[in-house]
Structures are given as structure tokens and as C-alpha cells.
C-alpha positions, 0 to 999 in steps of 0.5 A: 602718344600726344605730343606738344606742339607751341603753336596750340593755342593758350587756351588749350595749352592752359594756364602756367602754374605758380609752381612750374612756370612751365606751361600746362601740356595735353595728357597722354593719350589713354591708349598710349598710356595702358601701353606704357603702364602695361609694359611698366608692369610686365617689367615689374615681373620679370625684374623683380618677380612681383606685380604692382601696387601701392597699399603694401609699401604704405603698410610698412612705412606705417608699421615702420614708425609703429615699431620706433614707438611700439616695438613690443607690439609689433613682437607680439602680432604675427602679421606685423611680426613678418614684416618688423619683427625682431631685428627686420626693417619694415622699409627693407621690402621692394614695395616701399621703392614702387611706393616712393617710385610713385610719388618722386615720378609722379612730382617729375612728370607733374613739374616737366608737364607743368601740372605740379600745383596745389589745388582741391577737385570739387564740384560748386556745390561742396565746400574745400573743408567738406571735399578735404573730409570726404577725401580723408574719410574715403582714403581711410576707409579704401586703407582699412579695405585694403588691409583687410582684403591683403591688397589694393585696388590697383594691386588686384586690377594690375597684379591681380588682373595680368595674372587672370586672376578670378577674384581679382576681376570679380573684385573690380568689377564690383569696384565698378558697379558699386562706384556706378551705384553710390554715384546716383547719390553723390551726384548733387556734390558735383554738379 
């Protein structure tokens, strides 16, 4: 695991960020960190009997607020009925903690490593506005992906992929080579 040492250089230590005021430390090794994400995940199994994943808990808090508005909807379509259906809460599901898990650790580990900030990714060539619509277009339609194939990518690499699960190698690494493929022409808004 990389660790921090205060005698590194400000160049390579990075900015202070406007958020933390902590300064900017390295990223953990990657090897270091498939450790620690597998053995995350091989406690996930035997803790609570379920893998990892992310479209799942985003799902019901969706059909969550759903149900506040539409509740007759959700009695009559059989797939949310299992989830909210009569008197269940949608949010009463171990999927929903991975999901709020995610994000409170994710802001904690941001704010002790000094990388909480806002800030947009983009290549020179593309426009904040642009790289903001790309995002949201890209997230809606993995969502709707996700919903239809009843999983994530994360779900099906992780979950999917510990358990050797044929389809789930076949799936990511068609998520691969298709990335690989729609990078040729992508490629000019990041350059």
C-alpha cells in the first residue's frame, strides 16, 4: 500500500483543495487495492450472503420516491410489486446500505486523502456544458442497461466474476472490447 510521506515534494504531494485543506495524498497502490476490494467482497459473502453492487440500491431508492407519488402503479407491475409493493419499504433491502456505504466512504476517504472537490474531467477539446451532458446521457443509458440485464457492471465483474460466473466474463469482456472499440471515436474529445 502507498503510503504518505511529508517529505515528498509539493509538486508531487499536489495542490490543497478548497474543501479539505489537507494536502492532496498519492493513490493506493492498485494492487493493494484489488487486495482490499477483494477481501471487501469475500466479506460481503459470508456477512450477509450477497455480493456487490450498485444499480440495485439505486433502483429502490427510485422506486422508493415511486411509491410516495404512485403507489397504485407500483401494485400493479409485478417487478416493483416485490420490492414496494403493499406495505414493504423499497429501502428495507441490504443494497440500499452498500449504496449510502459507497457514498459516505467514498466523501471520507476523499476528505482524509485531501481529493474532496468539485471539479469536471474533461479533455481541451470539449466544453464543461458538453462533458456534463455526455456524463448524464452515458449514466442514463448504463441505468437503463442495468436495469434491463437485472444487474451492473460492477455487480457482474465482482459478484458475477468471484462466483465464475460464465456470463459475467462473457459480459465484461464485451464492456471492454466495446469501450476499446467506441474509444477510436471518442478519442478527439480528449485529446
Amino acid at each position: 500500500m502507498a503510503t504518505y510521506n511529508p517529505a515528498q515534494s509539493q509538486a508531487a504531494e499536489g495542490p490543497k483543495t478548497a474543501l479539505s485543506r489537507r494536502a492532496t495524498r498519492p493513490y493506493v497502490n492498485p494492487y493493494m487495492g484489488a487486495i482490499l476490494l477483494g477481501i471487501v467482497l469475500f466479506l460481503s459473502f459470508f456477512i450477509t450472503g450477497n455480493g456487490l453492487g450498485a444499480s440495485g440500491g439505486m433502483n429502490r431508492i427510485i422506486v422508493y420516491f415511486e411509491d410516495l407519488v404512485a403507489p397504485t402503479h407500483i401494485d400493479r407491475t409485478p417487478y416493483l410489486l416485490e420490492m414496494a409493493g403493499g406495505d414493504k419499504n423499497a429501502l428495507d433491502s441490504w443494497v440500499v446500505f452498500v449504496g449510502i456505504g459507497v457514498v459516505v466512504g467514498g466523501a471520507i476517504s476523499g476528505w482524509a486523502n485531501g481529493r474532496l472537490k468539485f471539479v469536471t474531467d474533461r479533455g481541451p477539446n470539449i466544453p464543461v456544458r458538453l462533458r456534463w451532458v455526455m456524463a448524464f446521457v452515458g449514466g442514463a443509458l448504463m441505468g437503463y442497461g442495468a436495469r434491463m440485464a437485472r444487474g451492473c457492471t460492477s455487480g457482474q465483474a465482482l459478484s458475477g466474476g468471484a462466483t465464475l460466473s460464465v456470463g459475467s466474463w462473457v459480459f465484461m469482456i464485451a464492456v471492454f472490447a466495446s469501450a476499446y472499440a467506441l474509444a477510436y471515436f471518442v478519442r478527439k474529445l480528449w485529446n
